[in-house]
Each structure stands twice: as structure tokens, then as C-alpha cells.
C-alpha positions, 0 to 999 in steps of 0.5 A: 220491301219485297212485298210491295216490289212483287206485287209492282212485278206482277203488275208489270208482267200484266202491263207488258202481256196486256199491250201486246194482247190489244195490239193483236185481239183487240185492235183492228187490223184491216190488213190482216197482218200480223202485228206481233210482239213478244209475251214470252220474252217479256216474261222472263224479263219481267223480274230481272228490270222489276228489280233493276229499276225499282230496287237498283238504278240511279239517275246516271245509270243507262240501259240497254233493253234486250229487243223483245223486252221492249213492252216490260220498259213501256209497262215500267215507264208508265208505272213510273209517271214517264209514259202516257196511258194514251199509248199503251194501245198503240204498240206496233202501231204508226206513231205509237210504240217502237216494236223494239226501244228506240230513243228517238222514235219512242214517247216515253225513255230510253238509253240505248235504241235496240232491235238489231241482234247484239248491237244493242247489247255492246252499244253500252261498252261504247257508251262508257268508252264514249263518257270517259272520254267525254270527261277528259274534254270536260269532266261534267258527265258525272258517274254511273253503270252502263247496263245491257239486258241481253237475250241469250240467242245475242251472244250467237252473235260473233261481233258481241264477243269481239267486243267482250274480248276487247283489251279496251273493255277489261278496264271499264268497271262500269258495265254490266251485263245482265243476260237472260238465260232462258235457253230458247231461240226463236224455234226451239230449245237449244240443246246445249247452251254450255253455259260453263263455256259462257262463265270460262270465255268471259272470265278469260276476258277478265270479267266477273262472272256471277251466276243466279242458277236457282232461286229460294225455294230450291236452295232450300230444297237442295239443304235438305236429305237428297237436295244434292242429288237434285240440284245435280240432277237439274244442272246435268239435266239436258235443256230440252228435258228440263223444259219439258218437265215445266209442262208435266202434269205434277202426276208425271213430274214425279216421274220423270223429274228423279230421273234414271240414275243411281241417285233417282231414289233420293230425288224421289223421296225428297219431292214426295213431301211436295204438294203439287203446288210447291212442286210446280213452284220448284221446277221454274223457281230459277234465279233469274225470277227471285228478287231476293238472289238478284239484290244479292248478286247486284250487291257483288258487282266489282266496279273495277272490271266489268261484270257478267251476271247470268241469270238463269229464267224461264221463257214465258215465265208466269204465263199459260205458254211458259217453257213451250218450245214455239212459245218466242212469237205465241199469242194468249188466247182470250181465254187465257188472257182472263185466266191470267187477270184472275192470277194477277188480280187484274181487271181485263177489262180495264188493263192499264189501272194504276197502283192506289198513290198511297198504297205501298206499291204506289208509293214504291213507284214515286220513291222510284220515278223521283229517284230516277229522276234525270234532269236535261242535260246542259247542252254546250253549243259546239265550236264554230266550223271554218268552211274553208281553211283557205290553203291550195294545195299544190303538186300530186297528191292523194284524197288519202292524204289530204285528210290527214294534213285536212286535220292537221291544219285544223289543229293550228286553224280551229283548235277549239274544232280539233280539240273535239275531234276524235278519230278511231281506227281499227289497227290501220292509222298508218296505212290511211295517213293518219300518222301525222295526226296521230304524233299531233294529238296522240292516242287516248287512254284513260291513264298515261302509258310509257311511250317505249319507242319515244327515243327511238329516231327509227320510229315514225309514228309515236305511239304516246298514250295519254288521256289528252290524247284524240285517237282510239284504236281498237282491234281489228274488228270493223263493227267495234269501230263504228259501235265506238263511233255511234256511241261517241256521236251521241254524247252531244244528246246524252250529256249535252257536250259534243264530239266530233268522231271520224271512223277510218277504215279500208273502204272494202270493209264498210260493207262489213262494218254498215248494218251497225253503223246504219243502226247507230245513225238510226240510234241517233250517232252522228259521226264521219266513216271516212273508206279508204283506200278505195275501188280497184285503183287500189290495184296490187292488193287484188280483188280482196281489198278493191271495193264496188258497191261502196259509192252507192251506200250514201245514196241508199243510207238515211240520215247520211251524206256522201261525199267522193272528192278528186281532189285535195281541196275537196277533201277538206271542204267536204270534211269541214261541212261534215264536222259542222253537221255532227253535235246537234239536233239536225245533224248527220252522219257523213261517208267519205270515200277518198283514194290512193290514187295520185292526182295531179291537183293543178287539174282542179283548176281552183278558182284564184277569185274568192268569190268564184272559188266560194262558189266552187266549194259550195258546188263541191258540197251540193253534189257537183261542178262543171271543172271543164265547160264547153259551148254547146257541148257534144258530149258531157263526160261526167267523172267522180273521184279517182276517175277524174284523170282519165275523163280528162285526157278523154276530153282531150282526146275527143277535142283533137278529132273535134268533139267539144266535151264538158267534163263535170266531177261529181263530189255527192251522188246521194246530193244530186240524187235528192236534188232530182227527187226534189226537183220531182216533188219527192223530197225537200232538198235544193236543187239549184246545183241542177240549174247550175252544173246540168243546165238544159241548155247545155245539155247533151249524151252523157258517159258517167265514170266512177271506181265503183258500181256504174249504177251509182250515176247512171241516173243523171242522165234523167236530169235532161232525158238525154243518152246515157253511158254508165261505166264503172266496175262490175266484176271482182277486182284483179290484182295488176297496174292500175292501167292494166286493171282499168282496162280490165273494167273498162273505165281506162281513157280508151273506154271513155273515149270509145263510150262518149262516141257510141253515146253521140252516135253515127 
């Protein structure tokens, strides 16, 4: 078997150099720009998936490519039957190949999309997280290991260790990481990669560690008089020294490999024997690069806990650039381009040939794509989404809390709906109302947990643990949360059966929590991040906890919808079309910025007639609604969410000195802005809430408030070219009452009245 599997090997390392050197010296390149890709990287990857794929893997396995990787899955799948020969010129290029995996954007498969330093490499943690939980809904997402191929640079990344130390990820046996020990970051050897320090942290996080330090050659070696000395000597050795020792002629590699310590002797005389191609062989033959010492280590895997295999290669391994400190983006000249095709028996000239079907390598890679073979899943269509639950809600209330009773009465309105939501908190669900929820559903856990409180009448929320149960909480660590969150919204394409992830977390924090949660969109994750409490209406807890930026994110977010309600109901029709885009081919994601402000939910004015109030709610959904018109109004005062009180006494302020305000509350900045796209021939949205909410025949200066940035309106006033006078907040928050505070940021009833006056004019 390892003859045919070194001989797929070597081809693979062709496949994957070979496409990376057409899209660079071959193709043209009218804009002189670089194009780029990873030899280097690949090659030290090349025998780790070799043997992954073609001696391992079965059909319910998933992986996760290391980003730079990406050439060596394109150059498997095609060995494999699964991607077209078309394509192996158009890496980098428009519609062509992806610079990274992605399992949307690229022609042939790919489990999880990577490219963004350590999402990729935890995003399988999730994806068993994620079937698990799956299959206590359902039970019909079979088995399997969730694998990542991990660039040692990753593990720099501080989120990979929140995950890793995870007390949820110890008990998911499934995974296993495999990580690419090459000991170079982008620019340069790194001096010490400690990588004792990397068995300890994941041992402590109660992993199996199975470290690939050497391969067959130099075990033997080390078995031999002296062999202790010299494996002594590599392991002391500092990395920057070890990989220039790959470079040496053989003449100074027998000079500088014994070193200068009392052993050197041995070392000396045990290589002595070594013809300079043995000894060349030596130096690079690490575990990472022998198939033999990765089928045993993959035969040591513990499926009770997950498992760390460190496999120790060589940057570039194979290729003229192997062990060069800037090799990461280096290209093969021509030269050694051909050079390269005589060692692997490969034709330059014709670069994709494929295995003879009936050689043993062929036949190897049939026995390997039929093996692999993954058929479509069933997809389960999900439950129908009520639009409106019917209910007024009455008094004064919160956005924040009506989320929690919007779920609760999904629960007795549309179970079949509620049975598929799940909700995932980092360490907050009491703070965000999520309580009452929480008691309903209870909290998941793969087996049943003592409920040690249960009987304790002080206790609020019970925390009953259960594999029935809907609600995650990982720790405090914002981007294990919409890791999970990406991970739950894609099992819809994964297994065919979809959930309904609803991520909450303080709205300050969804800054720190975006970029992965923007790469799961992109990744194909479709789920609802609900921020709160959000903006400086959150007063007391001062500038740390009140966010700015936040309302814009829906608008600059692709494959995202935004939604800011001011009042309960809009809670609920928003967070219902939110469910109902989640779990299908053209689904989205959703953000939802809701408050702790109290409002009085009468001032909502919610049309009694069904049919005016089913126009309401689609006006909620489409971005905006007029909740105060006026005749030939003198100014529209426009507010979004937690505002919506001081617009309103604003209006009725200016109505006593005689200025007729129109107030319009505002639900979506992200809908009203590709609405005026569209309307521009920008993009392919509705624009009717133009027509309706923003007419020209009621046009007039317009003041725009929110609790956040003002940039995020201020580009209504363009619907109508009429003045326009953005106020929000712009300065780090200030701890205070929250009329002391609006005062500070100019977004208290005075400021409006004052601004909606300076818009009107003399």
C-alpha cells in the first residue's frame, strides 16, 4: 500500500505547486499584480492530507484545510474525480479557484471555508458541537471525526485557545487536530516555537497529545552507537539553526550538524557512514513527512476526548525553497520548475496528467473517491414561521425584554418553530432576559446533569441540564459564541435539518465578536446575533459597556439584515422574518440591536384594523414607518429605536410654537439604504417603503437621531435632497442618568428641538 500511496503523494505535491506556478509565470497578467499563493505551505502539507484522504477518512469525516493549504485539497480532489481539469489554471483567478477553501465559492468540496487566521482551524469544535446537538432533535446525522489541519502560526491566535480550553470542547471525542509544525511564520524562523509548552496547554485542557517528532530514517539512526546523542541534539537544537542546517552543503553539514558539545564526537562519527544522500534525507525526515509514523499516530487517536497530533515538517518540503526563512510567499523560478518535474517524473509541459485507471496509484485513488463517497443529504424543509403571534403588548417595556417573552410565546404559538430554536449566550442569559426562556427550554448538555438548585425557592433561573434542552452557554469569549453560532446555522446544508441559532451578547462586544461572525456568514452560517443592552442609554455602566459604531454593522455586513426596533411588538415581527430567513438556500443572517430603555408601548400607536396593522408590520420589516404624519410638514424628525421618546416629545414640543413635525421610526437602516441603492439602479431590492414612508410630496428638512453613530441616517436625507441634521453619538460614553448622559451627546429632546429649527432655517 505505501508504494502506490507515495507515488499519489508525489503527484500531489506537483498538482498543488504546479497550480500555483501557471497562475503566476504562465497566465497572463495584464495588471501586473501579484497573484500569489503558497508553494512552501503546501508542501508541508502535501503527505499530512495524502494520508489523510487516501489512507484514513471516511464519508462522515469533515475537514478543515489550514488556509495556505488550499492548492493540495484542489490537487486531491481532482486526483479524486471531484474537480474538473478546466480549473486547475484558474487558481486566483474570477470564478475560478478561492485563494483559501470555501465551501460555497469553490467548484470542487470543502467542509469548512478557511482563510481568516484560526476561525477555520476551531470551526470544526463547533461543527461537532453543532451535530450533536443536531441529533438530539433528529438523530439522522450519522457519525464521524471533525478534523483541522492547522498552520502552527494559528495557534498565535488567542480565540484558538479559548476554544481549545473550552470545559465544553473536553468532552467532544470527535475532533482532531492535526497541526502543521513547520516552525516559520510569514517572515521568518520562529526562534522558539516551545513546542513542550503546546503538548502541556493542550494536555491541560485534557486533550490527547501524540507528538510525530522524526520519521523512519532517523529512528533508526537514533537506535544506532551515538543515535542518542543525535536526536538529543536536534531536539535542543534552536529552530533557526535546525533550518539552516537544511540548506548546507552535505561538506558543512558535517560540520556544523555535531555541534559543540561533549557528545559532538559521537554525532560526528555516526554520520560518517552516511553518503551525502542519506544525509541530506536525514536532516528533513520528520514525522510529519513519513506515512508510515502518521498511520500509527492516526491509529492512537482516543475517541473519548479529542486529540492533538503534532507533526513536526519542514516549510517547503520537496521543493528548491525547503527550510528558506522568506520561502512562505516565494515562487519556483522555470528552471526549478522543470528541475522539479524531472524528480517527480512529471511532464512541465503537460502538468495535469492523470494516474493510468489501472495502475496501482489509479486504482488507489478509485478505491479512495468511492470510499469517500458522500451522497446529498435529505434535506428536512423547516416549519412554517408565523409573521405575527397577534399580541399588543401593553404598559412600559424594554426591546430587551420583549425578546425573551417573543420566544416564549413562540413556544405555545409555534412549537414546531421553538423546538428548532436554539439560543447561545456567553455567561449572560440573565442580564439579556433570557431567563424565562431558559426555565422553558432548559440548557443542552449531551447527558443529563443534577439540577442542584432545583429545590431551592430563592432561585430564579434553573439551570436543568438536559439533551432536551435549547440553550448553550459557553464562557465568556465572544467569538466561541458566534464560532457555535456560524456552525449551528449551517447544519441546514450540512445534514439536510435546520436550526434556528439566536446568539445574545452585550452589544458592546459585537465589535469584538464581528470578523468571525462576518467569516461564518461568508462561511455559509446563517443565524440571528441579537446586542444588548445597547448604546449609551445604557447609562450607569459608563463608556466601557455603551456602544457607537454598532448600528451601522447591518448596513456594511453582506449577507446580513439589521434591525433596531423601538418597540416590543417590532421585537417580535422582526425576530419572526428573522427565523424565517435562517435554514435554506437564500437565507441570511440577522442583527438585532434591542435596548434597556424603557418605553411607554402606547406611543407605538399600533393600527387595531388587521389590515392596517399588516401594513404596519410590513413597513417594520421594510426598514421604516411613519408612527406621527403630518400635512405638508415643516420638518420630519426621523428616530431609530431607544430615541423614539425624545423625537416624540420633540414633535410635540415644536407643535406648540406651530411647526407641524412628521415623526418616522426607523426599524432597518441596512432596508432603507439598498432600498435608495436600488432606486439608483445599484442593486436589486424593493423600494416601495420610499414611496410610502419618505414621499416627495411630504418632503421636508429632516433631523435624524439614533443611540449610536449619526452616519448611520444621515443618508436619508438624499431620498429627497432635502437639509439634513444627523445626531447621535460620537464620543466615548460617560457614566450618568440617562437625561444627563443624552445631554452630554446631544441627542436629548432639547438637542432635537433645537436641531429640527437650525434644519428649517430663519
Amino acid at each position: 500500500m505505501t508504494e502506490p500511496l507515495t507515488e499519489v503523494e508525489r503527484r500531489v505535491l506537483w498538482l498543488s505547486t504546479a497550480m500555483i506556478h501557471y497562475a503566476n509565470l504562465i497566465r497572463p497578467n495584464p495588471s501586473g499584480i501579484k497573484v500569489g499563493g503558497h508553494q512552501a505551505s503546501c508542501a508541508s502539507m502535501v503527505t499530512i492530507m495524502t494520508s489523510l484522504w487516501f489512507d484514513l477518512l471516511g464519508p462522515d469525516d469533515r475537514v478543515s484545510v489550514k488556509p495556505h493549504a488550499a492548492p493540495v485539497l484542489h490537487a486531491i480532489n481532482y486526483l479524486l474525480g471531484n474537480l474538473d481539469q478546466k480549473y486547475l489554471t484558474t487558481l486566483r483567478e474570477f470564478g475560478g479557484l478561492q485563494s483559501y477553501p470555501s465551501r460555497h465559492k469553490d467548484p470542487d468540496p470543502a467542509d469548512y471555508a478557511t482563510g481568516s487566521v484560526g476561525i477555520g482551524a476551531t470551526a470544526p469544535i463547533w461543527g461537532a458541537l453543532a451535530r450533536r446537538y443536531v441529533n438530539t432533535v433528529s438523530g439522522q446525522t450519522g457519525s464521524g471525526r471533525q478534523y483541522s489541519l492547522v498552520g502552527d502560526a494559528e495557534l498565535d491566535e488567542g480565540a484558538v485557545w479559548e476554544a481549545i480550553m473550552d470545559p465544553a470542547t473536553a468532552e467532544l471525542g470527535e475532533v482532531v487536530w492535526i497541526i502543521d509544525l513547520n516552525r516559520q511564520s510569514l517572515d521568518r524562523v520562529v526562534p522558539s516555537i516551545a513546542a513542550g509548552r503546546l503538548e502541556a496547554m493542550f494536555a491541560a485542557a485534557g486533550w490527547q497529545v501524540i507528538v510525530l517528532n522524526f520519521g523512519r530514517l532517523l529512528r533508526n539512526l537514533f537506535a544506532q552507537p551515538g543515535g542518542q546523542a543525535l536526536r538529543t541534539r536536534l531536539l535542543e537544537m534552536p529552530n533557526p539553526e535546525y533550518q539552516r542546517l537544511l540548506r548546507c552543503s552535505p561538506e558543512t553539514l558535517r560540520a556544523r550538524l555535531p555541534g559543540a558539545g561533549a557528545e559532538a564526537g559521537e554525532i560526528a562519527r555516526l554520520i560518517a557512514d552516511l553518503d551525502d544522500a542519506t544525509l541530506a534525507r536525514a536532516i528533513s525526515d520528520l514525522g510529519g513527512h513519513d506515512l508510515r509514523a502518521l498511520r500509527a499516530a492516526y491509529a492512537q487517536i482516543d475517541d473519548t476526548r479529542p486529540t492533538v497530533i503534532i507533526a513536526y515538517t519542514v516549510k517547503g518540503y520537496g521543493l528548491p525553497s525547503q527550510g528558506h526563512p522568506q520561502n512562505h510567499s516565494s515562487l519556483l523560478t522555470v528552471e526549478q520548475f522543470h528541475r522539479l518535474a524531472a524528480d517527480l517524473d512529471a511532464d512541465p509541459d503537460k502538468p495535469w496528467k492523470l494516474f493510468d485507471p489501472d495502475s496501482p496509484a489509479g486504482r488507489l485513488c478509485s478505491a479512495t473517491a468511492a470510499r469517500l463517497h458522500r451522497s446529498e443529504p435529505d434535506h428536512v424543509a423547516p416549519p412554517m414561521v408565523p409573521s405575527d403571534i397577534g399580541r399588543t403588548p401593553k404598559g412600559i417595556s424594554t426591546t430587551q425584554a420583549a425578546l425573551g417573552r417573543a420566544l416564549l410565546d413562540l413556544t405555545r404559538e409555534a412549537p414546531q418553530v421553538a423546538r428548532r430554536v436554539v439560543t447561545v449566550s456567553p455567561d449572560v442569559s440573565s442580564s439579556t432576559n433570557l431567563a424565562g426562556w431558559l426555565n422553558k427550554v432548559g440548557v443542552w448538555s449531551p447527558t443529563e446533569r443534577q439540577d442542584w438548585f432545583a429545590d431551592d425557592p430563592e432561585t430564579i433561573m434553573h439551570w436543568r441540564e438536559k439533551p432536551t434542552g435549547q440553550h448553550i452557554e459557553l464562557g465568556i469569549a465572544e467569538v466561541n459564541l458566534v464560532g457555535l453560532m456560524s456552525e449551528l446555522g449551517t447544519t441546514w446544508s450540512r445534514w439536510g435539518q435546520a436550526l434556528f441559532p439566536i446568539g445574545v451578547l452585550y452589544d458592546p462586544f459585537v465589535e469584538r465578536a464581528l470578523e468571525p461572525w462576518s467569516f461564518g456568514i461568508y462561511a455559509g452560517g446563517q443565524s440571528i446575533l441579537v446586542g444588548t443592552p445597547s448604546g449609551v442609554s445604557l447609562a450607569p455602566e459608563g463608556g466601557a459597556h455603551q456602544s457607537i459604531k454598532t448600528p451601522s454593522i447591518g448596513i456594511e455586513q453582506p449577507g446580513c439584515v439589521s434591525y433596531e426596533p423601538a418597540f416590543a411588538i417590532e421585537v417580535e415581527w422582526t425576530l419572526l422574518e428573522a427565523i424565517s430567513r435562517l435554514g435554506h438556500r437564500d437565507g441570511s443572517a440577522s442583527y438585532l440591536r434591542l435596548s434597556t430603555r424603557p418605553v411607554d408601548q402606547a406611543l407605538a400607536a399600533v393600527p387595531t384594523d388587521p389590515a392596517a396593522r399588516e401594513r404596519r408590520r410590513r413597513q417594520v420589516l421594510a426598514g421604516a414607518y411613519t408612527l406621527r404624519p403630518a400635512e405638508r410638514p415643516h420638518v420630519q424628525l426621523v428616530g431609530m429605536g431607544a430615541m423614539i421618546t425624545e423625537v416624540l416629545q420633540a414633535a410635540d414640543r415644536l407643535a406648540e410654537s406651530g411647526i407641524r413635525a412628521e415623526v418616522v421610526c426607523i426599524t432597518s437602516p441596512n432596508r432603507l439604504f439598498d432600498a435608495t441603492q436600488a432606486r439608483r439602479g445599484l442593486c436589486d431590492a424593493p423600494t416601495w417603503v420610499l414611496d410610502q414612508v419618505f414621499p416627495a410630496s411630504r418632503s421636508a428638512p429632516m433631523v435624524t437621531v439614533l443611540d449610536g453613530h449619526p452616519h448611520t441616517l444621515a443618508f436619508l436625507g438624499t431620498i429627497n435632497r432635502v437639509p439634513a441634521v444627523a445626531l447621535g453619538a460620537t464620543r466615548f460614553g460617560q457614566s450618568g442618568d440617562l437625561a444627563d448622559v443624552y445631554r452630554y451627546h446631544g441627542i436629548d429632546t432639547d438637542s432635537v428641538v433645537r436641531a429640527a429649527l437650525d434644519a428649517i432655517g430663519p
